[in-house]
C-alpha positions as CSV (number, residue, x, y, z in Angstrom):
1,X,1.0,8.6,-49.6
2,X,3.6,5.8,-51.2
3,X,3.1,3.9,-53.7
4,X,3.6,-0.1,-53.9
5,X,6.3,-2.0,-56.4
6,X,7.0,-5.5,-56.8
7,X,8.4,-7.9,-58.7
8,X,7.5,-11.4,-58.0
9,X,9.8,-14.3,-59.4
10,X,9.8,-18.1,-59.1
11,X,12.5,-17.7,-56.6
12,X,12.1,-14.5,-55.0
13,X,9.7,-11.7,-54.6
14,X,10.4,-8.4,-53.8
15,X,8.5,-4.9,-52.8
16,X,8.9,-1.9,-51.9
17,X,7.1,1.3,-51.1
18,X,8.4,4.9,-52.3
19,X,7.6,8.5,-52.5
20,X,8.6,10.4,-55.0
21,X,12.1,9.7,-55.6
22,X,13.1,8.0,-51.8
23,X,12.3,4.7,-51.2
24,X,10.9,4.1,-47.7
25,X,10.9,0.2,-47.2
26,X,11.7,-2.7,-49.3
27,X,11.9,-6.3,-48.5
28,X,13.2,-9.3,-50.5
29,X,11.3,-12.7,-49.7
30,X,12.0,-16.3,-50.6
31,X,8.8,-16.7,-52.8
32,X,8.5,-20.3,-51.7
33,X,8.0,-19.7,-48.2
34,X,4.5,-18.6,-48.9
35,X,1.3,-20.4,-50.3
36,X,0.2,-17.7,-51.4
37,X,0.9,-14.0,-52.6
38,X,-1.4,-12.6,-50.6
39,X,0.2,-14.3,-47.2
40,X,4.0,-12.9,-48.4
41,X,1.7,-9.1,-49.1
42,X,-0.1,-9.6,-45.6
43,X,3.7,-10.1,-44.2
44,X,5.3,-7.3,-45.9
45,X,2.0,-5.0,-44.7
46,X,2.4,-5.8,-41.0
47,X,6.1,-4.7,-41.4
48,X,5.3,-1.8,-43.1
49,X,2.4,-1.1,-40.5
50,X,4.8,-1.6,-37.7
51,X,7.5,1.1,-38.8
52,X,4.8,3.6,-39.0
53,X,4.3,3.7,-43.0
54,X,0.2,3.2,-43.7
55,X,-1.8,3.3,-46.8
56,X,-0.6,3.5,-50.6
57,X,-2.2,5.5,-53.2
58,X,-1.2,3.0,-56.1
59,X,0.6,-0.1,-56.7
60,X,2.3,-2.4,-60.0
61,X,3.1,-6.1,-59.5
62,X,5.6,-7.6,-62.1
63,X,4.6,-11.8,-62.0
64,X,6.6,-13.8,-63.7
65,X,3.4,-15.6,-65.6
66,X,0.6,-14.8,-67.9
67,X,-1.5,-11.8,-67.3
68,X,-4.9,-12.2,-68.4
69,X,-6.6,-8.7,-67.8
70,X,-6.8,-8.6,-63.6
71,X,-5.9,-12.0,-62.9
72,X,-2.0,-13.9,-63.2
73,X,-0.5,-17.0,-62.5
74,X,3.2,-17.5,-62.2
75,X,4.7,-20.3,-64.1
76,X,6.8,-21.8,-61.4
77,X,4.7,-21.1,-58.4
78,X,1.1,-22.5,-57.2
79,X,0.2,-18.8,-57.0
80,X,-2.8,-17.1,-58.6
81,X,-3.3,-13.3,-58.1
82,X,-6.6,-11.0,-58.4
83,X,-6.2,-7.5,-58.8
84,X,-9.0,-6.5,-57.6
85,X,-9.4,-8.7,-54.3
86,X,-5.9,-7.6,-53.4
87,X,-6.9,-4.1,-53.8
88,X,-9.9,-5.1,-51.7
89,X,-8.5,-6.5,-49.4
90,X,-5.6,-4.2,-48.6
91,X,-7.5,-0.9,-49.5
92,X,-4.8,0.0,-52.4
93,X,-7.1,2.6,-54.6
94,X,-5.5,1.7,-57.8
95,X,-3.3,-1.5,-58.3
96,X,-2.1,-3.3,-61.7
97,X,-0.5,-6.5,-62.6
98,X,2.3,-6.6,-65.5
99,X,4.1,-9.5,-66.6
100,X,7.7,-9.3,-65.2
101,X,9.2,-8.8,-68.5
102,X,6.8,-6.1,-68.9
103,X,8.2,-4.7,-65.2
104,X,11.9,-5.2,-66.7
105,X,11.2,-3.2,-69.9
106,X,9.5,-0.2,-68.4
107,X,12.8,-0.1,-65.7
108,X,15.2,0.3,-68.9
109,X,14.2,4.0,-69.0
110,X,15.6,4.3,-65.5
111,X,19.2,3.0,-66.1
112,X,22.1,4.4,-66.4
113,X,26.1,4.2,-66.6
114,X,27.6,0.8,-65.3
115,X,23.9,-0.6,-65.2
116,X,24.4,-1.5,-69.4
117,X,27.4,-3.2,-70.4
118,X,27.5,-3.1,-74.2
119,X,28.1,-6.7,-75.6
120,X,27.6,-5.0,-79.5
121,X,27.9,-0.8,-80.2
122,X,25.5,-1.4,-82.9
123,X,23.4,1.7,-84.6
124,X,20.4,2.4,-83.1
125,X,17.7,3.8,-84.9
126,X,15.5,6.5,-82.9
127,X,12.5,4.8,-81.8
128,X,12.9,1.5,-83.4
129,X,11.6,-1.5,-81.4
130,X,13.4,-2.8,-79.1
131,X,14.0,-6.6,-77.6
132,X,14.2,-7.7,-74.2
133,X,15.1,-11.1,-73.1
134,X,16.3,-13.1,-69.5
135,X,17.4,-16.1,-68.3
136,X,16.6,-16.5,-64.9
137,X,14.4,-19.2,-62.9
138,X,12.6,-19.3,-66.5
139,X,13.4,-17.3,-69.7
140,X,11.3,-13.9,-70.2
141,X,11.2,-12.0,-73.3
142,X,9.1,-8.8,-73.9
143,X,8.7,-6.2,-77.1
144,X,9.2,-2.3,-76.5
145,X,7.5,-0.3,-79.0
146,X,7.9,3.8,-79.3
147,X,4.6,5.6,-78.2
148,X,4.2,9.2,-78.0
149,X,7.4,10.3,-75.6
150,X,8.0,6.6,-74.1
151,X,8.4,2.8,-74.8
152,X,5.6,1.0,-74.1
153,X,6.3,-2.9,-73.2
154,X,4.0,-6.0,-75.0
155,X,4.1,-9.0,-72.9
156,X,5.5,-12.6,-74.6
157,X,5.4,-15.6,-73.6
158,X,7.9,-16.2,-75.6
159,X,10.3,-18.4,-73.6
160,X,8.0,-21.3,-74.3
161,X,8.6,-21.5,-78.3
162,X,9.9,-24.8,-79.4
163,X,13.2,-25.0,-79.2
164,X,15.5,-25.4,-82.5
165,X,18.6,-26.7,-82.6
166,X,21.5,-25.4,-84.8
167,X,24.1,-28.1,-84.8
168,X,24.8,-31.6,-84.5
169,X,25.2,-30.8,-80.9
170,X,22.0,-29.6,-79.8
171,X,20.4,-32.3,-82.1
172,X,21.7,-34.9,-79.7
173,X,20.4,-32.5,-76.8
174,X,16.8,-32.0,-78.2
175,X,16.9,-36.0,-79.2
176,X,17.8,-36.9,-75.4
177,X,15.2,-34.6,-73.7
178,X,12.9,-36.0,-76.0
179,X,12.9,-39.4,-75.1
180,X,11.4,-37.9,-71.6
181,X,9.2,-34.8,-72.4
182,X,6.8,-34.6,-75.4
183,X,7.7,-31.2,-75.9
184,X,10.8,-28.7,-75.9
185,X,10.9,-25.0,-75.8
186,X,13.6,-22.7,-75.1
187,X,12.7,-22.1,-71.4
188,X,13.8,-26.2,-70.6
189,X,17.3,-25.1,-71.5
190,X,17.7,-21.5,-71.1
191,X,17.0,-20.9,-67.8
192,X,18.5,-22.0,-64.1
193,X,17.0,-25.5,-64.4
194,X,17.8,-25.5,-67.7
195,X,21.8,-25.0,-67.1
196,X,21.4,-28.3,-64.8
197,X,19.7,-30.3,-67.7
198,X,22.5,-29.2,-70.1
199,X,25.0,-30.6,-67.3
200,X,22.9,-33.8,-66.8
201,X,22.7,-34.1,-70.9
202,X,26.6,-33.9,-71.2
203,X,27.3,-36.1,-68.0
204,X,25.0,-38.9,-69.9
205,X,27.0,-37.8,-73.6
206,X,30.3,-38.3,-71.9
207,X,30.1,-41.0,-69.4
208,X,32.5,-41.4,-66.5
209,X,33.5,-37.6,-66.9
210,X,31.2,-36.3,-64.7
211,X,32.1,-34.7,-61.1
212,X,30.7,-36.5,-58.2
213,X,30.2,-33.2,-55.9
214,X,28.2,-31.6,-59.3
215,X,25.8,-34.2,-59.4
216,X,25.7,-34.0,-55.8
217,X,25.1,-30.3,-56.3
218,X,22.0,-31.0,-58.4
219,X,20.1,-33.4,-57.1
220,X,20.0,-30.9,-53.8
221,X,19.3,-28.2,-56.3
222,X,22.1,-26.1,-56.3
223,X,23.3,-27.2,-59.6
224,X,23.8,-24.0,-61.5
225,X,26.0,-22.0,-59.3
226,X,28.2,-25.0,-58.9
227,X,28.3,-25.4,-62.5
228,X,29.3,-21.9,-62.8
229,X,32.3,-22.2,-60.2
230,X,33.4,-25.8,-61.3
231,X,33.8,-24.2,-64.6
232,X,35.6,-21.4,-63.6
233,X,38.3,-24.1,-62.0
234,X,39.1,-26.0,-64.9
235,X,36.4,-28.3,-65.0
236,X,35.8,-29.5,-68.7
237,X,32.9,-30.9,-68.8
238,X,30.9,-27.9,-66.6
239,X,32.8,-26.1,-69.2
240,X,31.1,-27.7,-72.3
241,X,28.1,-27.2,-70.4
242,X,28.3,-23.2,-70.0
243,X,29.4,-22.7,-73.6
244,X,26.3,-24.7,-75.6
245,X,23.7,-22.8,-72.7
246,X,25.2,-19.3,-73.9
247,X,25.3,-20.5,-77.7
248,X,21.5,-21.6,-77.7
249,X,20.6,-18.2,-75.4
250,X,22.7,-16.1,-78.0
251,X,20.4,-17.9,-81.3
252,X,17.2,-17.5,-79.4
253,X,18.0,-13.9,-78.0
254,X,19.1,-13.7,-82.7
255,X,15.6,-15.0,-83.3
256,X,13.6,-12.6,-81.0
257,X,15.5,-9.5,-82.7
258,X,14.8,-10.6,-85.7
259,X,10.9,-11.3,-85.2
260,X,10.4,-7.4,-84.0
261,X,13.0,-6.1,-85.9
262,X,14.8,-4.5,-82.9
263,X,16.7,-1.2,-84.9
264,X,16.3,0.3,-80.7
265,X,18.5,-2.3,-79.2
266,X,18.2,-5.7,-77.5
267,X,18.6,-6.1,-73.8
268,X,19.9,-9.1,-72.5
269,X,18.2,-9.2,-68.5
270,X,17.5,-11.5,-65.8
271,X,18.8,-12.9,-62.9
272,X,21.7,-15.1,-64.5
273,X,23.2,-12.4,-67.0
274,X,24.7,-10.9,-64.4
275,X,26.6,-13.6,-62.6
276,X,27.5,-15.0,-66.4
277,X,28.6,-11.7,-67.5
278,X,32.0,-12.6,-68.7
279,X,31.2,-15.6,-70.5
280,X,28.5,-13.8,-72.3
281,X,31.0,-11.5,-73.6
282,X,33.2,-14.0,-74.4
283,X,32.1,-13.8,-78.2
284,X,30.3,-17.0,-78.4
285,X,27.1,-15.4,-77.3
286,X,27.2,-12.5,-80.0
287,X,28.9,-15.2,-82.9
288,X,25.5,-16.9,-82.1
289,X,23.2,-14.2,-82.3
290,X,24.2,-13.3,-85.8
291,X,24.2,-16.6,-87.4
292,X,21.2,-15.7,-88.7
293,X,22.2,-16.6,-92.9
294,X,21.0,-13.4,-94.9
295,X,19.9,-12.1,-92.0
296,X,23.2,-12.3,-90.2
297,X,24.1,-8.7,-91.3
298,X,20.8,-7.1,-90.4
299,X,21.1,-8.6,-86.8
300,X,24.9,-7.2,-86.8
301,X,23.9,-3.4,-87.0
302,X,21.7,-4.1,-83.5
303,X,23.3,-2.8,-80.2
304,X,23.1,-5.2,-77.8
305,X,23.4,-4.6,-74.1
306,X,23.5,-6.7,-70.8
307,X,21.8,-5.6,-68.3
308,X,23.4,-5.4,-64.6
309,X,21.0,-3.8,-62.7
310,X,18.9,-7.1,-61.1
311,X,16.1,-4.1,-59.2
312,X,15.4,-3.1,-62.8
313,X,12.2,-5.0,-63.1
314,X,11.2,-3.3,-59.5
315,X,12.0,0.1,-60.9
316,X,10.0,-0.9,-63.7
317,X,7.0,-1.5,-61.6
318,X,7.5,1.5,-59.5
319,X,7.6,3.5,-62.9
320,X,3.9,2.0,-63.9
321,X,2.5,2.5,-60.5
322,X,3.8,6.0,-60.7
323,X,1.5,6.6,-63.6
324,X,-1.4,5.0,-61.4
325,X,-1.5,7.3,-59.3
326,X,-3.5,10.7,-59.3
């Protein structure tokens, strides 16, 4: 019998089933489309049902939210999940929740070759700790710690930390969200949405400079891929934009290493590394992470790595549920 992966983001979910080393189905869905997780897993089992593939011995959900024993919520979805009344309900014997980050650092085990793209050679230090943090719809960050012959992944919430600007730059950002939110964390700026607020900040900083189409782009919510290419044609101000969003994801991505003192390596996931993978190598991104003061040369020995592979939180999951089963 298969077992059940998935990794469910505030943009898309997707699952699969797999035996052994052959996966037999997967599906990506738009996570919006559905009230409810158990709606997009009643779809996905009708599919499944239909081509012939029945019950699964085991199963690992990666949910981009808190995990609080059986239950989650994801952050940027009206979704609420019950281990055990899915299990219940679609007779999986043995079924787990993870946060997503969690997913993503169990999948590091499973890449290889052009999945890493080394940002900083570093020296890692045999079963050192290890960071993991990702921009994507919001900003994930997760803690590998050696146990026995594996890493084993703690769950952070750490995206949400207050946010703390290093220059006179990101003072006048933190000042202007300010005067509309009580509160600022990391996760308002590094993240999808976040890249649109940064455009939305500079377009208010440098008035009259700002393209018509890109705020056209994001009031229909399609800001940051248009902020990506209208950057990549000359566009100054979309420029500005990109450079202060990898500068504040480089010092945060700085201050996670240097909370768990990551001698194993830092991993730089989620779904906009990839697309941005250039201008995080660029040098601004890495100049960032080290400006750390004293610290600046202990955070220089690190390796560093982007991570390409956007199914590794799905072969993370599929990893976990592996384990599950008997």
């Amino acid at each position: 019998m298969p077992i059940l992966a998935g990794d469910i983001g505030g943009t898309k979910t997707l699952l699969q089933l797999k035996e052994a080393d052959e996966v037999l189905f997967e599906r990506r869905f738009d996570s919006a489309a559905f009230d409810t997780f158990d709606a997009l897993l009643a779809a996905f089992f009708e599919q499944t049902a239909s081509m012939g593939l029945g019950e699964v011995r085991a199963g690992c959900i990666g949910v981009a939210g808190p995990v609080t024993g059986r239950l989650a919520r994801v952050t940027h979805l009206p979704w609420q999940l019950d281990a055990d009344a899915l299990a219940a309900r679609f007779g999986i014997p043995r079924l787990q929740l993870i946060n997503d980050f969690q997913a993503v650092g169990y999948g590091l085990e499973t890449l290889a070759g052009d999945d890493l793209k080394v940002l900083q050679p570093g020296q890692a230090r045999a079963g050192a700790p290890r960071a993991l943090i990702g921009a994507g719809t919001g900003l994930g960050e997760g803690i590998l710690v050696r146990r026995e012959d594996h890493y084993e992944v703690l769950a952070s919430e750490g995206g949400h930390v207050d946010f703390a600007p290093t220059d006179e730059h990101q003072r006048a950002l933190l000042a202007w969200l300010s005067e509309c939110q009580p509160r600022v964390s990391y996760e308002h700026i590094v993240s999808g949405p976040g890249l649109e607020t940064l455009y939305r900040f500079h377009a208010a900083q440098f008035a009259g400079q700002a393209s018509a189409p890109l705020l056209a782009a994001l009031e229909r919510g399609k800001g940051a891929a248009a902020i990506s290419q209208a950057a990549g044609q000359g566009d100054d101000l979309a420029a500005q934009t990109l450079d202060m969003f990898v500068k504040i994801y480089g010092a945060q991505a700085g201050n996670l290493a240097l909370t768990c003192l990551a001698a194993g390596g830092v991993y730089i996931a989620g779904g906009i590394a990839p697309r941005m993978a250039e201008r995080l190598s660029s040098g601004v991104f890495m100049a960032a992470f080290r400006d750390k003061g004293r610290m600046g040369e202990l955070v220089a020995q690190y390796p560093v790595y982007l991570v390409m592979n956007p199914r590794v939180g799905l072969q993370g999951a599929a990893e976990v549920a592996a384990r599950l089963s008997p």
